[in-house]
Each structure stands twice: as C-alpha cells, then as structure tokens.
N, C-alpha and C positions, 0 to 999 in steps of 0.2 A: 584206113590209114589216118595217123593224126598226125596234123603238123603245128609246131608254134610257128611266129613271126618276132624278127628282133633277137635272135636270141645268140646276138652278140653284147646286149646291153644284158644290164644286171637283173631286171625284171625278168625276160626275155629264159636267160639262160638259166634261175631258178626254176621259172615253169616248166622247162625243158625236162630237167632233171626230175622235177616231179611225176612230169605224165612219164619218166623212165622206174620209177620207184613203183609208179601204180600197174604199170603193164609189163615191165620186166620184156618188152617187147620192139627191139631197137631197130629192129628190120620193118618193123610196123611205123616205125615214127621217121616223122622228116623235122629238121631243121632248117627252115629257113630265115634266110640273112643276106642284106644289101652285100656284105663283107664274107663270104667265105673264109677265110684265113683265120677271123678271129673268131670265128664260132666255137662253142666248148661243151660237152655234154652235161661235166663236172663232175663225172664219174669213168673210171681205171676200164680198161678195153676197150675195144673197135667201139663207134659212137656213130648214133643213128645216120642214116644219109642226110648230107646236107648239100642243098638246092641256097642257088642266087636266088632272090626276091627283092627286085630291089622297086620301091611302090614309086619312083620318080622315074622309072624305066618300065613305063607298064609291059611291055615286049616280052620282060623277063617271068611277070609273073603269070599267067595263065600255064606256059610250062612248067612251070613251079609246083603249080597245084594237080598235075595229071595223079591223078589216083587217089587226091586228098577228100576224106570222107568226111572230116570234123577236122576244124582250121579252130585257133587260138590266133585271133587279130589282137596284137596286142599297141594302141593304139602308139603313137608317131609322138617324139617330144614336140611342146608348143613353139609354132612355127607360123608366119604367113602362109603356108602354103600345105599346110599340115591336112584341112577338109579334102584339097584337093589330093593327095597323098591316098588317104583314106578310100576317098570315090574309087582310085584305081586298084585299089584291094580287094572295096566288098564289088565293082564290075566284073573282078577278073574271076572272083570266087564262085557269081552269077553263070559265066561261063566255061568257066573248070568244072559246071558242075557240084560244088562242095554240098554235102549236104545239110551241115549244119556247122554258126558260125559263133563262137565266144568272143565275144569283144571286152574290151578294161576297160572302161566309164568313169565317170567322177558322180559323187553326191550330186542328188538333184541336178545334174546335168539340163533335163527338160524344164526342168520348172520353171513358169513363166516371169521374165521376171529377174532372172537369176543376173545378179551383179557380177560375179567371178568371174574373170579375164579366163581362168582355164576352162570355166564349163562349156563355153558358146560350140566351140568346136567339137565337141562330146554330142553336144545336145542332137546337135545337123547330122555327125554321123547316126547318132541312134538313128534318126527319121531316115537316112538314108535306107539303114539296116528292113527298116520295116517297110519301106518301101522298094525293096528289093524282090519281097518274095521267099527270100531267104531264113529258114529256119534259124531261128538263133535265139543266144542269152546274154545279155547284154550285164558285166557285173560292175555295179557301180560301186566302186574304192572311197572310201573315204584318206585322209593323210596318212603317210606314212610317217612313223616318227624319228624313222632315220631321215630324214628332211629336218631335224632339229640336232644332229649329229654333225650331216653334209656343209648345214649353213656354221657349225660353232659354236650355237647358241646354247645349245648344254650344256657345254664343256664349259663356258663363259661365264654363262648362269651359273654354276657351280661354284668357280672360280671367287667371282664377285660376291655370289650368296644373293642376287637377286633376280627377277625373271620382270623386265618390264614390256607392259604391254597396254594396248586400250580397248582390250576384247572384252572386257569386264566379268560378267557372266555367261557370257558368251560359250558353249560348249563342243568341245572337238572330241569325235568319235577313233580316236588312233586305231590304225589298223598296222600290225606288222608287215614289211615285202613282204618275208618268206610266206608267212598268213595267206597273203591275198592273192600272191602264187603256185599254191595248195590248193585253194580256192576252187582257181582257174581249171587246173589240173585235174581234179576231181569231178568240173563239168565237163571237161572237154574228153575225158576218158568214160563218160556214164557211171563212173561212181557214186555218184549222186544226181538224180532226177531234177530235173526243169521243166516241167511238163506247162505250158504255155495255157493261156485261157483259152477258152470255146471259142473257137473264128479268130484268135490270135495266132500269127507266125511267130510269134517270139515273146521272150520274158524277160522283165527286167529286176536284179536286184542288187540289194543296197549289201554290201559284205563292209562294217564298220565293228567298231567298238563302244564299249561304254563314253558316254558320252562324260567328256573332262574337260572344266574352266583353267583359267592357266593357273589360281591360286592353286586346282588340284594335279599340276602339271610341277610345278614349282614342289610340291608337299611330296609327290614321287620322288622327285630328283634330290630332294634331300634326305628321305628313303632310303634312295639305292646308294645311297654315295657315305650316309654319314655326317656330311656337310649341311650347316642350315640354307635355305634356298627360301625366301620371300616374293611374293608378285607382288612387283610394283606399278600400281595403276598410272601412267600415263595419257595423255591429251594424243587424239589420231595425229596431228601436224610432230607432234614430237617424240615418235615411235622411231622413224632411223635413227635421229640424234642421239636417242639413247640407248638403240642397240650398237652403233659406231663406237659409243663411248665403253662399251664394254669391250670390243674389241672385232665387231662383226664387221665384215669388209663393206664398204659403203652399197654398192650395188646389192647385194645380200637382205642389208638392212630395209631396202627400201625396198625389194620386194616380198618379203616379210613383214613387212607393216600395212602393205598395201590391201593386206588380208587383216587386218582387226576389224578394221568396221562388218566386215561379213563374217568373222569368228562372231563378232557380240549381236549383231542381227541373227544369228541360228543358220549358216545357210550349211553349216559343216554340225550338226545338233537334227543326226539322224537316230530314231530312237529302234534299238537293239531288239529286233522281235523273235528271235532266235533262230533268224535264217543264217547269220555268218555259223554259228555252231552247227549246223545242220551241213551247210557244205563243207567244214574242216570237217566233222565226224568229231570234234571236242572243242573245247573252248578256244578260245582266242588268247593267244600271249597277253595280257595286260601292259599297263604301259611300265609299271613299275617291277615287272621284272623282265620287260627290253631291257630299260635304265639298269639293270643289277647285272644283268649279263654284258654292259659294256661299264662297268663300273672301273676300272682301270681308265680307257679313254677319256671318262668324265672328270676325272678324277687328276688327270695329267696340266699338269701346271700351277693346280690350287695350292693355297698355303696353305 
C-alpha cells in the first residue's frame, strides 16, 4: 500500500494524483492529511481512502500508517517546530512498520556549511532518516518557479521590464511542482529504481534543472511574454527596496532577497547529471516554457 502526506496542500495533492495516474490503484493508495475535509485526489470517482495524519498529534499517526508499505513524507512548511513534526513521522513510520520512506529535501540540505534558513531542518531530518533504520530515498528539490509567480515578481518583472537582484552569476537550477511531484511518484510507486549503495539504507538525490543566472531568468520571461525583461544587478542591502519598488509586498521582498547572497555563492547551482530525467522518464519542463504556459498571468497588468 502507498501513502502520501499533506496532501491537502498543493504539493501534497499533485503527488497524490500522480501515484493515482501510475497505479490506476485507488484501493491501494491512502491519503493522508492533518484535515480530512480538505483532501482532494483531483481526479472524477470514488478517491483513495483517506486517513487523519496529523504529525503534531502523534497518536493519530501510527494508525494512519497500518498497512502502509512505501510512505511519501512530504516534508512540513518552515516552522519552529517543523524537525520536531518530522521526528514524529519518520518514529511512527519506524513503528507502523513502513517499509520504505520518500522524503522532499532541499538542495544541498547536508552540506556543511550550508547558510540557507530552509535547508537546516532538511539537513537533521535526512540524518534522522538514516538514522532510523528505515529504507528510504531522500529527493532533494531544487526551487520551484511558481515561487516567482506566488511572490509577483514575474508578473512585476514583466511589468516594469526589469528583474533586480544581487545574485550576479549566481545559478538556479528551477524545477517545476508538477515535475518534482512526478518525481516523487515514480519513486514511491517503484517506477523508477533507487537502489541505495553497499551498506547504505538509503539514497539521496538531487531532482533540479539547468542551472539559470537571473540575467537568464529575466531573458526567459521576456521570451514567453514578448515583453523586454533586463536584470538589474543591485547591492545585497538594497534588494527589498527594490523589489517593493516594483510592487512586491514588503515581507516578500525581504525574504526574496534574503536568498541572493546564496543564489550568487552557488548553494542553489546543482549540476544536472541526468538523474531528474531519469526519474521523470523525459525531460524536465524548462523554465521558459513554465513562463509560456502562464504567459496570460504574466502578462496581466503590463503596458
């Protein structure tokens, strides 16, 4: 039996639907979710069974997981209290038995070192994971570029016709959701192999894209739009100010910026060895025909 987690969020409920598209096998799958109510398969007919999980209520999950044979943890948005979230997932999985565990990760999660506010908590689950005992594949996501949608800033960038930032050269490997919920799906249904190293319980890998500077982020988006789009190199201190001035909600902007200095340090400049196309089974959406497929949204506002 396969179960995801979360999969009342958007991540969550793509994977869902995935491992439904690869197994055609709804009686085999469980959905589990803090919220019952809002769970969705996203596909027409009766929809897999869906189980409470909720990981701040460990109680709930070990019954959750009675019969689950391969679990999709798909990790907790960032929180204080987000590791400890986690612990009661992969404890309860330990105990339900599960036999094998896919987790979502971030780039370079482990690596020492690592300045990114989101990876720390990635990093300590991994080590949990492997310190568990527990069979698993650990997929490390690179950004999503709907995260330049959510925040406004393409549509802005468009807008304005300019992309400022102080990533410099700096390179981001974009990965689509749907992509890296495909991904997911395909590990967690054995469609694609993960077969761990010699005396390894587990594997980790990196599911990114071609790696892209923001002048080649900006050169996309005037691409798919039509519209000219320039990066404009800015100073680290003055990266909100001048995403605000575009029109990015000030919280937004500053933590959007708070990521240039690790865009232009490389900590998101994973290089592409052909494992994301190995677990899609075909290439990776590029970023410039995301931007083409929301080309309306981007497009809304401009003169």
């Amino acid at each position: 039996m396969f179960a995801v987690t979360g999969t009342a969020g958007r991540f969550g409920r793509l994977a869902l639907a995935a491992v439904l598209d690869l197994t055609a096998d709804r009686a085999g799958t469980v959905a589990l979710t803090r919220d019952p109510a809002r769970a969705d398969a996203g596909r027409p007919g009766p929809g897999p069974a869906v189980r409470q999980a909720d990981f701040a209520r460990p109680a709930t999950l070990v019954p959750a997981l009675a019969g689950v044979r391969r679990l999709l943890l798909v990790s907790t948005e960032r929180s204080p209290r987000r590791l400890r979230l986690h612990e009661a997932a992969v404890g309860a999985a330990v105990a339900a038995g599960v036999e094998h565990v896919v987790y979502t990760s971030v780039v370079r999660a482990a690596d020492p070192g690592n300045p990114v506010p989101e990876a720390a908590d990635h990093g300590l689950t991994e080590r949990l994971l492997a310190a568990s005992g527990l069979a698993h594949t650990v997929l490390r996501f690179n950004v999503w570029p709907q995260m330049l949608l959510l925040s406004g800033l393409a549509r802005l960038a468009v807008a304005h016709g300019e992309l400022p930032s102080s990533a410099a050269h700096g390179r981001v490997g974009y990965i689509t959701r749907e992509d890296t919920a495909w991904a997911a799906a395909r590990v967690l249904t054995g469609a694609v192999d993960t077969v761990p190293a010699p005396g390894a319980t587990g594997t980790v890998l990196d599911v990114t894209g071609p790696g892209l500077t923001d002048a080649e982020v900006a050169a996309a988006l005037g691409g798919a739009t039509g519209r000219p789009v320039r990066h404009r190199p800015v100073a680290d201190a003055d990266v909100p100010r001048a995403l605000t001035a575009l029109g990015v909600p000030a919280p937004l902007a500053a933590a959007w910026g708070e990521n240039d200095p690790f865009r232009r340090e490389g900590w998101f400049d994973v290089p592409d060895d052909g494992t994301t196309r190995r677990l899609l089974g075909r290439a990776p959406v590029t970023l410039g025909a995301f931007f083409a497929g929301h080309r309306a949204e981007l497009v809304a506002g401009a003169p």
